[in-house]
Each structure stands twice: as C-alpha cells, then as structure tokens.
C-alpha positions in Angstrom: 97.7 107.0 64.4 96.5 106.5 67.5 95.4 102.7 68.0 93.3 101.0 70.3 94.5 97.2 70.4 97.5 96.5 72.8 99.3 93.5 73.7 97.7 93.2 77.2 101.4 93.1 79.0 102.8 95.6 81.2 105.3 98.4 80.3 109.0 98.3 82.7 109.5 101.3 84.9 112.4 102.1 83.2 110.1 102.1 79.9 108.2 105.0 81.2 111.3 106.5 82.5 112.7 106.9 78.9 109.6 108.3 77.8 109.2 111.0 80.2 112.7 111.8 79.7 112.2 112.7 76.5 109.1 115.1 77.4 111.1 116.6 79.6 113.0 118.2 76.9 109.8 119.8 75.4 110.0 123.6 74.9 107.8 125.6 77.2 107.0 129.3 78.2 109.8 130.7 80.2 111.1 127.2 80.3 108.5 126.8 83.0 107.7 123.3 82.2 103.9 123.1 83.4 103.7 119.7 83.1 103.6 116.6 85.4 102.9 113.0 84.6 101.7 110.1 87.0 101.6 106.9 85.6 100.3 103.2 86.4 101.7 100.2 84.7 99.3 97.4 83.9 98.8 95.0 86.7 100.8 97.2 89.4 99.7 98.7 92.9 98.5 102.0 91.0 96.7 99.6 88.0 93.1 99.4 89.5 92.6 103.4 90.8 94.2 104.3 87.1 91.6 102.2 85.2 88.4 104.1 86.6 89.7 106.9 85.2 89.2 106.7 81.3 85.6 106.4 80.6 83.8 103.5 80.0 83.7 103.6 76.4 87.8 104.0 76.7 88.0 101.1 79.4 86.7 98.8 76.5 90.2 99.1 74.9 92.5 101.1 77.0 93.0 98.5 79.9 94.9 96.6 77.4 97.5 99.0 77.4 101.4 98.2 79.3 100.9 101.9 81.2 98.2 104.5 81.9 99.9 107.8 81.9 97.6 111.0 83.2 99.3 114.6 82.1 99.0 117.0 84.0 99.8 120.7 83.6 100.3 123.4 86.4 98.4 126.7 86.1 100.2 128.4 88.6 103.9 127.7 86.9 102.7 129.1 83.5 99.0 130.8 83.7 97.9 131.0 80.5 100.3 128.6 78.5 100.1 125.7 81.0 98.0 123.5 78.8 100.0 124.6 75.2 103.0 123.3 77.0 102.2 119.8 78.3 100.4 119.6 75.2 104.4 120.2 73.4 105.4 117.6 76.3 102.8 114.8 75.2 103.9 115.2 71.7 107.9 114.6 72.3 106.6 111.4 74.4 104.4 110.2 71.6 107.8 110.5 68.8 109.8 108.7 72.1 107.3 106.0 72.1 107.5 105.4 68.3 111.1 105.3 68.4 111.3 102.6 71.3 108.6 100.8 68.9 105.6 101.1 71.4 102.1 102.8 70.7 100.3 105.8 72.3 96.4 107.2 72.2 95.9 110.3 73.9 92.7 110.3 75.5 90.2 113.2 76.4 87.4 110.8 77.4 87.8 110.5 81.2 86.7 111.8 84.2 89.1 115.1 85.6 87.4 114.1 88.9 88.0 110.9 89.3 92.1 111.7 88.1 92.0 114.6 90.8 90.7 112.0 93.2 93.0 108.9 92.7 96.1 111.5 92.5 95.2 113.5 95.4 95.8 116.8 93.0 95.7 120.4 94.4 93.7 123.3 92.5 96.4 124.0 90.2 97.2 120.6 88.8 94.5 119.9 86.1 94.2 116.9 84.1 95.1 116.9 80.5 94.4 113.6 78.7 95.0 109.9 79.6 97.8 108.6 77.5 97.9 104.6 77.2 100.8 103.0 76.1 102.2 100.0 75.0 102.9 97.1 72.1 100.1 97.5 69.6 98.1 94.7 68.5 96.6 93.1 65.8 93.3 95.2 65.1 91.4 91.1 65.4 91.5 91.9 69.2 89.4 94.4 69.2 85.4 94.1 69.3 83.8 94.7 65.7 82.6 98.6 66.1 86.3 99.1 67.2 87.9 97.5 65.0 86.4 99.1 62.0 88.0 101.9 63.1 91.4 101.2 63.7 92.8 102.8 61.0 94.6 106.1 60.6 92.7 109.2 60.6 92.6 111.5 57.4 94.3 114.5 58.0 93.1 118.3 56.6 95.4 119.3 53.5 98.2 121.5 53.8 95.8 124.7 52.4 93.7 123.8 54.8 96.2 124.6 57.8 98.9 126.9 56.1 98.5 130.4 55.0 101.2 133.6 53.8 100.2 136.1 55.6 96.6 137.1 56.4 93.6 134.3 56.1 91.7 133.6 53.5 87.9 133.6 55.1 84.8 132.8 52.7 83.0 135.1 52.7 
C-alpha cells in the first residue's frame, strides 16, 4: 500500500542512510547501478526547494512526510536499462522502509523540471518518481476525498500477470 497520511515529523539522517543502503544492493545491468537518490528531510535546509517539486495535488499530503527522496537514474551508465534498474532500487528501499516500520508512496506526479532545477542535474540524470517517507498516520488526518482512498489497492489476479509459455490474447 502506498499511504498518504504521515506523522508530520522528520526522518534522522541516518534513517535515510539505512534505506539507501539497502537499495544499494539492488541488482542492475552489468551491475551498473543507474541510480542516484537526493533526499530532503522534513523541516531541513533542502525541505522548502524539495516541496515544489511534487505537484500540487501531492503537496496536499506529501509534505507530511519525515523525507522527500527524488530517484534518479543515469542514462549514460546503463542506456536502455537505466530506468528498470532504479526502478529494482526503489523496490529494495520500499521492503527496507517496511522493515524499519516506516511508510513509502512513490510518486510520478511532479514536475522533472522543477527536480532538475532544485538538484542542479546534468542531461543524463532524469528524474524517476518522488518517494515520501515516514511514520504513517491515522487515515482521520487526511482531507475527506483523500481519505476515502486510503486503502490498499486491488491488485490484477495471478492469470492476469502469469503465463507458461506463449500468451494467451483474445482474440
């Protein structure tokens, strides 16, 4: 699941440390490891530049959040697979951030401009998703349209994503 109400307090350094460690460790092309994250933790020095980056139907929860983390992959490292990889990265921080009891929502509403401009990123660094992170919170925190839909998501059936061999189109 990936909620929308956080306890509005700030992640530690060391936090976002443990979670990138474990990213690191994600399986990549060539062991090329395309990705990069930058991170801002709630109420820090970074806090303000981060928070114009999600858009503004995002700001309405994410700001909440203990961290902003932006992923970034590298195009010129692994052309081709750079996006598939950090993808691989994001999901080893997602099962870190379970384990240390802590929430994640990946988000692909934000502006790649605005991240290229607050992180000052060359042509080959490109902007994944926004990750926020932090304690979750009681759902009553949330304004009503939000809150009616923090639940988790329904998920296709096995059939629908599994096959043996060749699929099986209708026709």
């Amino acid at each position: 699941m990936s909620p929308r109400a956080f306890v509005p307090e700030a992640l530690t350094t060391a936090q976002v440390e443990q979670l990138v460690d474990a990213a690191r460790w994600a399986p990549s092309a060539s062991n090329k490891q395309p990705w990069h994250f930058a991170y801002a933790l709630r109420g820090d020095a970074n806090w303000e530049a981060f928070s114009n980056i999600p858009n503004e139907f995002n700001r309405r929860w994410c700001l909440n959040a203990g961290a902003l983390i932006v992923l970034l992959s590298d195009t010129e490292a692994s052309p081709g697979k750079h996006s598939f990889d950090a993808g691989c990265a994001w999901g080893y921080l997602a099962l870190e951030a379970h384990a240390m009891g802590l929430a994640t929502h990946a988000m692909g509403g934000f502006s790649a401009d605005e991240a290229r401009q607050v992180l000052g990123l060359p042509a080959n660094l490109v902007p994944e998703v926004v990750i926020a992170v932090g304690l979750r919170a009681d759902a009553a925190t949330l304004p009503d349209d939000l809150r009616e839909r923090e639940v988790p998501s329904g998920r296709k059936s096995l059939d629908e994503v599994l096959s043996a061999g060749a699929l099986q189109t209708a026709a």
